[in-house]
N, C-alpha and C positions, 0 to 999 in steps of 0.2 A: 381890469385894473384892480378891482376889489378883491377879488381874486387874489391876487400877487400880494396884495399892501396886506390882506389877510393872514397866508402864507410868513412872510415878512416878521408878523407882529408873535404869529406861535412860534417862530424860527429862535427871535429876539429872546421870547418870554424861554423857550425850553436853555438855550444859553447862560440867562441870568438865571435857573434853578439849579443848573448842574454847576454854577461855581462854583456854590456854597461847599458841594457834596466833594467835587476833584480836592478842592483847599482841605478840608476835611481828610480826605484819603491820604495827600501830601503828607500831614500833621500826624496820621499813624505811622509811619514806621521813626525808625531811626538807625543810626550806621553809629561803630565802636570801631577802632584802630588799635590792635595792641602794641604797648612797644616794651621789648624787653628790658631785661636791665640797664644794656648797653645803649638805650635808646633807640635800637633800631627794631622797624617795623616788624612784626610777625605774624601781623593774623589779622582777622577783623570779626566782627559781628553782625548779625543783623537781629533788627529786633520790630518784631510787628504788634501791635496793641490788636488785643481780641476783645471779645465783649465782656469778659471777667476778668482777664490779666494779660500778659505778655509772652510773645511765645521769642526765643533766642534763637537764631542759630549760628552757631559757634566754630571756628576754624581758626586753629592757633597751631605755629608748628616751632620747632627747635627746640620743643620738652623732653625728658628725658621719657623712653619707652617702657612703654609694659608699667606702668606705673600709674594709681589711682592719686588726682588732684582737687583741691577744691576750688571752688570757682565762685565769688561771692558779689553781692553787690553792696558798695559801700559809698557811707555818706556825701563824701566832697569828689567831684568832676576835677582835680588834678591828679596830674602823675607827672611824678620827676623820680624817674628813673634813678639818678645820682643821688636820692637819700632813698632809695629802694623801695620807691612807690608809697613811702607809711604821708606822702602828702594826699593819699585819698583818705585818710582817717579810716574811724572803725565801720565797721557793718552800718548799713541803712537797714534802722530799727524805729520809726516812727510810733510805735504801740511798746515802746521799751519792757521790749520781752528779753528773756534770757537766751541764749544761744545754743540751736540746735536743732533739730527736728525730735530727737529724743527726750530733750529737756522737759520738764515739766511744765513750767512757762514760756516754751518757745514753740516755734524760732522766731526768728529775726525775719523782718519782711527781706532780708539782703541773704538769708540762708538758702543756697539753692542745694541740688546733690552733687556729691562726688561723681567728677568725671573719668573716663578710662583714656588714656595716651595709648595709641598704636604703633604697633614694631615700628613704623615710621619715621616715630616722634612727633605725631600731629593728634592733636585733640579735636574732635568732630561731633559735635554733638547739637540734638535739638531739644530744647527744654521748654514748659511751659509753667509760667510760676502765678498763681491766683493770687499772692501776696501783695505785687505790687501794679501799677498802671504804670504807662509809661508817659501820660501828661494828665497828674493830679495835685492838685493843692497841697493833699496830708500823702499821697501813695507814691507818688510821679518819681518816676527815675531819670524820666532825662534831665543832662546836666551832672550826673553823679558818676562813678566809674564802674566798672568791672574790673576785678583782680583775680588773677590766677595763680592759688599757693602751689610752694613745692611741694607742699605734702596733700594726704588725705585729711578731711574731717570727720572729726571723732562722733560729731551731732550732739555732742553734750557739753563741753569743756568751753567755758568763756576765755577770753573774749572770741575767738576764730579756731576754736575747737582743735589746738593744736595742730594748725595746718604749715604754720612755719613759714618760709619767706616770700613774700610778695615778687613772683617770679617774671607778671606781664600784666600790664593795665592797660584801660582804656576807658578814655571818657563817653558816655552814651552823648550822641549829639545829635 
């Protein structure tokens, strides 16, 4: 019987140490939906917290091919599509740097790289960005969006490096 009630009580005890750890694991990733201009769905994201930043992975389709876009993450977690996404405001820049990876005071913790569109018209990409967390006080992106211009970024040119129209967002959630 001491045996078992033994048993029982490490069984118990290993239980309540892995809560903390799964809660924990839960709390690392997050999921993104993009939606087009039209509002309808396109892609989605995933994003996992590393031990220094976040790593994305990216799948968005119905962009135009053969074509480099920018992909940014920006301050505010809406998107309404009917005033063309500008309700996620400008880049998420918490260390209010200048914009760019070229820039001299940048970039922007929201400046990630130009992505490549496949014959396809599907954007596929896996990124990892040391700028931001994904649940921090001053770094944290969840809650805030991802937007995906029509264009390339210049890495220099403020505000959004001449990237042009907010083509697909989504809020990190």
């Amino acid at each position: 019987m001491k045996k078992i009630l033994g048993l029982a009580v490490v069984a118990g005890t290993l239980v309540a140490l892995a809560a903390p750890a799964l809660a924990q694991q839960a709390k690392s990733t997050a999921e993104a939906n993009f939606l087009n201009r039209a509002g309808t769905e396109t892609g989605r994201a995933h994003l996992t917290a590393g031990n220094d930043g976040v790593l994305f992975e990216v799948e968005i389709s119905g962009l135009t091919p053969r074509k480099w876009v920018a992909l940014h993450i920006h301050e505010t977690g809406a998107c309404d599509p009917s005033g063309g996404n500008e309700s996620a405001g400008g880049h998420f820049n918490p260390d209010g740097k200048e914009h760019g990876f070229l820039a001299a005071n940048g970039p922007h913790a929201g400046d990630l790289p130009n992505q490549y569109v496949a014959d396809d018209g599907v954007l596929r990409a896996q990124i990892y960005s040391t700028l931001v967390r994904l649940d921090d006080a001053e770094r944290g992106i969840r809650g805030r969006a991802l937007v995906v211009h029509a264009g390339s970024d210049d890495y220099r040119t403020g505000p959004a490096g001449g990237a042009g129209d907010r083509l697909a967002c989504a809020v990190i959630k």
